[in-house]
Z-matrix of the N, CA and C atoms (Angstrom, degrees):
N
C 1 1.447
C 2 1.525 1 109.15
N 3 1.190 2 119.83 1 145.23
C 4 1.565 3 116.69 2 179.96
C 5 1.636 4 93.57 3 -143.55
N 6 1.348 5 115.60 4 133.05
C 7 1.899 6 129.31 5 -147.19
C 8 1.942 7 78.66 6 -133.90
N 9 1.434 8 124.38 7 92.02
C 10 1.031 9 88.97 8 -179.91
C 11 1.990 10 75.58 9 -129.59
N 12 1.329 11 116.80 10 47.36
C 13 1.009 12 122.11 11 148.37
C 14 1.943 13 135.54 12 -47.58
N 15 1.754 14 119.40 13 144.42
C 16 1.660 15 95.61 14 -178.33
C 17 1.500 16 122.74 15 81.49
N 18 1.239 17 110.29 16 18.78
C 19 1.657 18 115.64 17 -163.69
C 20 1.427 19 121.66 18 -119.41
N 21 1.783 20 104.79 19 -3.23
C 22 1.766 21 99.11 20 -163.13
C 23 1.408 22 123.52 21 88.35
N 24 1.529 23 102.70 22 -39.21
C 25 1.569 24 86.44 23 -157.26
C 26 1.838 25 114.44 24 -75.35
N 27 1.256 26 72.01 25 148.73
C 28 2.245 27 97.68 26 -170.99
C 29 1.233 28 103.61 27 -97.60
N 30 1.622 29 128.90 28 -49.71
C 31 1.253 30 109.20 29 -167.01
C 32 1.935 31 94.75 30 -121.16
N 33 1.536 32 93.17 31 147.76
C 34 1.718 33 115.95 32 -177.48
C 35 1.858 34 101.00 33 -109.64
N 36 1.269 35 101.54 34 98.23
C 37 1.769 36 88.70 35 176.49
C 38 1.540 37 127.48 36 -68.77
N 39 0.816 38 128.04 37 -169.61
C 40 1.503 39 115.75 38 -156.13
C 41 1.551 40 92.55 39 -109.34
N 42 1.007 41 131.65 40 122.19
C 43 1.821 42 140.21 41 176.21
C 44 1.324 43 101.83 42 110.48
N 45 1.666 44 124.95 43 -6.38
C 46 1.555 45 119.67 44 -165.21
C 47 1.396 46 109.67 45 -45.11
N 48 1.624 47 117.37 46 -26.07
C 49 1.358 48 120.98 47 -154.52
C 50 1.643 49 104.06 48 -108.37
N 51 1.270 50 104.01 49 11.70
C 52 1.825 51 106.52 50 -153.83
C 53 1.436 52 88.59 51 -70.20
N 54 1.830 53 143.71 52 -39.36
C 55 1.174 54 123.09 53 -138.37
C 56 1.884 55 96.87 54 -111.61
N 57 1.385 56 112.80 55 3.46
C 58 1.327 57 115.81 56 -175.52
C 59 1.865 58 91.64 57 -107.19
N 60 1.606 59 116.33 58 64.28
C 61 1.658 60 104.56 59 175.64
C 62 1.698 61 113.90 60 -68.40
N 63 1.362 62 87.20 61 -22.33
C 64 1.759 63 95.92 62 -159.47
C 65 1.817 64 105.57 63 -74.98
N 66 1.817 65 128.49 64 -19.34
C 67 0.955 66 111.48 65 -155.17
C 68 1.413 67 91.46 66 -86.38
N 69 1.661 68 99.88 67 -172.00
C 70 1.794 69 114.68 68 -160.29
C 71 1.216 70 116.33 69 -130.54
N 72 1.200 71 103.22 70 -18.31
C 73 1.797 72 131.27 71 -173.12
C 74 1.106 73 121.51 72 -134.84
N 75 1.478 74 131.41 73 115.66
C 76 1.025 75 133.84 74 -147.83
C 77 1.334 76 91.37 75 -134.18
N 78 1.739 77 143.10 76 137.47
C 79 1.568 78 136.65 77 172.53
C 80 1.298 79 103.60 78 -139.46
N 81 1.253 80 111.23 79 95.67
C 82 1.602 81 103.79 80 168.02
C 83 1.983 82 112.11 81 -120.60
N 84 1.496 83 92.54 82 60.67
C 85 1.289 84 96.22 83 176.18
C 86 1.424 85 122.03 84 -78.54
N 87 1.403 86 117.67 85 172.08
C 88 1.670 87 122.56 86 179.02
C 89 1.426 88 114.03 87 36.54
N 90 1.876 89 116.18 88 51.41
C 91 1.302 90 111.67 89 152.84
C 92 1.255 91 139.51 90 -118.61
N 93 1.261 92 153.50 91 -100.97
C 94 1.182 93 160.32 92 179.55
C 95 1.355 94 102.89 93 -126.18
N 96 1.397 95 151.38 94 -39.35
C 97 0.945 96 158.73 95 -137.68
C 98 1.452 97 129.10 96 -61.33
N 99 1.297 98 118.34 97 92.82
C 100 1.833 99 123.84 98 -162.94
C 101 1.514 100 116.77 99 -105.69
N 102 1.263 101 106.86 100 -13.22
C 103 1.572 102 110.30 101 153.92
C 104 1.487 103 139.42 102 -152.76
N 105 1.169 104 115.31 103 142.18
C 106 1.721 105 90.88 104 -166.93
C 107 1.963 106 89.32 105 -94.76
N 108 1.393 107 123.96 106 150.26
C 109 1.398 108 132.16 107 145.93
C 110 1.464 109 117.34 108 -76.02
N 111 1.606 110 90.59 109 141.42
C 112 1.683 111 97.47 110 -174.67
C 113 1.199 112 126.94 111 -63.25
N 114 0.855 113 131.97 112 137.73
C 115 1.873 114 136.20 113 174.16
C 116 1.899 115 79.37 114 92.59
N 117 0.350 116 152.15 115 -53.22
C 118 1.434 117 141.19 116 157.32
C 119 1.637 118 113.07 117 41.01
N 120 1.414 119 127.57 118 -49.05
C 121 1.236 120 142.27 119 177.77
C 122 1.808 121 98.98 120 -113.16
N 123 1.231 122 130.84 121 28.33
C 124 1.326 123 116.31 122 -172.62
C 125 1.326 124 101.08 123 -60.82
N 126 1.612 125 124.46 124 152.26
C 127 1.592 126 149.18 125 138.29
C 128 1.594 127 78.58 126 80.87
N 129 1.372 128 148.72 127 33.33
C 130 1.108 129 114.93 128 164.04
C 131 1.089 130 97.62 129 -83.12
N 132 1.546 131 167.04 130 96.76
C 133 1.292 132 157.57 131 152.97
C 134 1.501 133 107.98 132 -43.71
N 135 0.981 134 135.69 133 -52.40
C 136 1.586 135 136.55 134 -152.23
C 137 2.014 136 100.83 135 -86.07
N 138 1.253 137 113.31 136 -14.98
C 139 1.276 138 108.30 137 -172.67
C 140 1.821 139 97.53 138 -64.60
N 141 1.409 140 98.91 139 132.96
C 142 1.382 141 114.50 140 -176.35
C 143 1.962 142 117.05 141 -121.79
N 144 1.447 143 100.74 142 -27.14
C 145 1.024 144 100.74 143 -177.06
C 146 1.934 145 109.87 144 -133.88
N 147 1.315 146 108.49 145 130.62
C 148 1.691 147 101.84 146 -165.28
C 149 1.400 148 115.55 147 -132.24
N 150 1.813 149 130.17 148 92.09
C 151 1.144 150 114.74 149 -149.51
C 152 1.564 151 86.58 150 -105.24
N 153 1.237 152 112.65 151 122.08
C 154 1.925 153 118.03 152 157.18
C 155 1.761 154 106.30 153 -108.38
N 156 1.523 155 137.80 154 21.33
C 157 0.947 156 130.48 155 -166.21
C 158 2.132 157 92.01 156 -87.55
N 159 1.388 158 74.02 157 158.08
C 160 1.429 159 96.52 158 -166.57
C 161 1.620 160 130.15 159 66.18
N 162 1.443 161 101.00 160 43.60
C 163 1.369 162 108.69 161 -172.88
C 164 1.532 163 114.73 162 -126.98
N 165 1.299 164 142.03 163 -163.44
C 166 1.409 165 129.26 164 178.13
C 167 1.598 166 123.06 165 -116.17
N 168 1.151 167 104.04 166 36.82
C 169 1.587 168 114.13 167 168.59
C 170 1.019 169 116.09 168 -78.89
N 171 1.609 170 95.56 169 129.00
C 172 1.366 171 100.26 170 178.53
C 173 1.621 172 117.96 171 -117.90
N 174 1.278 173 97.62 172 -11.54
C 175 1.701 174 103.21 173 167.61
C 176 1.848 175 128.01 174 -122.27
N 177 0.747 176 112.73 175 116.10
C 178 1.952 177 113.27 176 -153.28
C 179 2.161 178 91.09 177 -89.48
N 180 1.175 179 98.38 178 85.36
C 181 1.768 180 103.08 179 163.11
C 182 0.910 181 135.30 180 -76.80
N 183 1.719 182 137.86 181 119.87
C 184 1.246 183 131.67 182 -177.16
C 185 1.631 184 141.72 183 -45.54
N 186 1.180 185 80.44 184 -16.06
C 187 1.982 186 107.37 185 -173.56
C 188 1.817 187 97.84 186 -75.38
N 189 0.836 188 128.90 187 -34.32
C 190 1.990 189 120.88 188 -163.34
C 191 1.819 190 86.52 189 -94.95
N 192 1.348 191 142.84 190 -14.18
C 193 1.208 192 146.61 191 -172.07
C 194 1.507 193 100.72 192 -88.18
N 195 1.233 194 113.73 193 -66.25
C 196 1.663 195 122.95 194 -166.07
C 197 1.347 196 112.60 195 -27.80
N 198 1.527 197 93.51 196 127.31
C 199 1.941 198 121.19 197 179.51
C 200 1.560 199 105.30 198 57.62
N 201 1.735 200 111.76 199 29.41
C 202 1.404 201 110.69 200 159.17
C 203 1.733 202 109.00 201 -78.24
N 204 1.324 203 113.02 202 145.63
C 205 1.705 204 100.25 203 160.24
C 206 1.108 205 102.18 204 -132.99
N 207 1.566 206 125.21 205 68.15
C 208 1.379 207 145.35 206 160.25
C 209 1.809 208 105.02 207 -42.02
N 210 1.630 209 116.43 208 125.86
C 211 1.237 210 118.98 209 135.55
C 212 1.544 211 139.74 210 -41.30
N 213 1.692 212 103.80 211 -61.54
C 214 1.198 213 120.24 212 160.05
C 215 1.736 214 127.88 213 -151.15
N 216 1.273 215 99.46 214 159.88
C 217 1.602 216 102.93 215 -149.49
C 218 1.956 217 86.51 216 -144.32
N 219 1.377 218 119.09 217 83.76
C 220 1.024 219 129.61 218 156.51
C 221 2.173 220 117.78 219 -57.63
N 222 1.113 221 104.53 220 130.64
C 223 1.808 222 110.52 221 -162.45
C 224 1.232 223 84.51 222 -142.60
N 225 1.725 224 147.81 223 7.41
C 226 1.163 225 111.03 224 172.22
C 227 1.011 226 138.51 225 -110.01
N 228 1.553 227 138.74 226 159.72
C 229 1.422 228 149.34 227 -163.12
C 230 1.411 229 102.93 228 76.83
N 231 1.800 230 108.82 229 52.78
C 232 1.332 231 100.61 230 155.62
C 233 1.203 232 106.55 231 -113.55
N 234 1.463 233 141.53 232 -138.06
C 235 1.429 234 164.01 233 -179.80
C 236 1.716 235 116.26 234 -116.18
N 237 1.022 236 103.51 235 34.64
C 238 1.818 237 102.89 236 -168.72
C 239 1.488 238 115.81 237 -88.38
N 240 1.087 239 122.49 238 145.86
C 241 1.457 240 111.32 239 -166.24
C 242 1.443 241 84.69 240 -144.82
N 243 1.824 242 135.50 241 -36.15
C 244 1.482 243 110.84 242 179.48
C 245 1.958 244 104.00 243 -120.19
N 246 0.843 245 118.70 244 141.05
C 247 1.617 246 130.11 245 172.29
C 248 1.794 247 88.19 246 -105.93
N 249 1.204 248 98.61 247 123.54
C 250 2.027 249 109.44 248 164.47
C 251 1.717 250 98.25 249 -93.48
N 252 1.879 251 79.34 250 138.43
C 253 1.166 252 108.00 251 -168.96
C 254 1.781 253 117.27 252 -45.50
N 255 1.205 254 162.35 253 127.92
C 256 1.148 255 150.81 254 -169.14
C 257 1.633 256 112.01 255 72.62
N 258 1.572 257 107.21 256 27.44
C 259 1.910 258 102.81 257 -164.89
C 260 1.875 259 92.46 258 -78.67
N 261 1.498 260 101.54 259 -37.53
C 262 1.669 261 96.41 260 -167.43
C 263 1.253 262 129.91 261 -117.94
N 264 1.642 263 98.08 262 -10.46
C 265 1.427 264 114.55 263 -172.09
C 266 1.838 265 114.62 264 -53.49
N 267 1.014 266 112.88 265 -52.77
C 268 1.648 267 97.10 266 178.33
C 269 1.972 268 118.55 267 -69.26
N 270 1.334 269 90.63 268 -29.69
C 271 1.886 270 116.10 269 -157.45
C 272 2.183 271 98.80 270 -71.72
N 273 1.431 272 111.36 271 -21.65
C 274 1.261 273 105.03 272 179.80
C 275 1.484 274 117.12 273 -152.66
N 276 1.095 275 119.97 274 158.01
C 277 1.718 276 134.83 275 178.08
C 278 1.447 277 117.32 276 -103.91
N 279 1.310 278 116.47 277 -21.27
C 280 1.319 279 127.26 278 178.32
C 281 1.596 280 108.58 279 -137.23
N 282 1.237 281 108.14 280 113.71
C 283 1.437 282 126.77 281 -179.54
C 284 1.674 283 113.75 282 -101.66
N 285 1.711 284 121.36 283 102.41
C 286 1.578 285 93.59 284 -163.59
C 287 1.869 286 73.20 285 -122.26
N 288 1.581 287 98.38 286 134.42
C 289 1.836 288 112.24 287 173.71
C 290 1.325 289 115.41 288 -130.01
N 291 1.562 290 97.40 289 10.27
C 292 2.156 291 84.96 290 153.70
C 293 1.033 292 95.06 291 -123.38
């Protein structure tokens, strides 16, 4: 599990997550956060749970999701106004957006 919720941080660089494949839980609630980059979560297979709620996204893209098979993927209390078509449908089972 990595809780790195409460922190400020705005920008997520792209591979940040490449060397943690094995974790499952991911919490980056109540931060700055306005976009995720694609492959963004690459090869994590085991990530099961993905909290970005309380952050400033406003558009949910399919590309930072791809070949996730998230349980659950908390998105709420951000600013979102478009979800792309196919952004979550394979990547989660539980969709929570308030």
């Amino acid at each position: 599990m990595l809780n790195i919720s409460d922190n400020r941080i705005s920008v997520l660089l792209p591979g940040i997550f490449s060397p943690m494949k094995y974790i499952n839980q991911i919490y980056l609630a109540r931060n700055q956060i306005s976009h995720l980059s694609a492959g963004i979560f690459t090869n994590m297979k085991y990530l099961g749970i993905l909290d970005l709620s309380g952050n400033n996204l406003k558009i949910v893209k399919a590309e930072p999701f791809a070949g996730l098979q998230l349980q659950q993927i908390l998105l709420g209390n951000n600013q979102i106004s478009h979800i792309e078509n196919n952004a979550l449908n394979d990547s989660s089972s539980e969709l929570n957006l308030m």
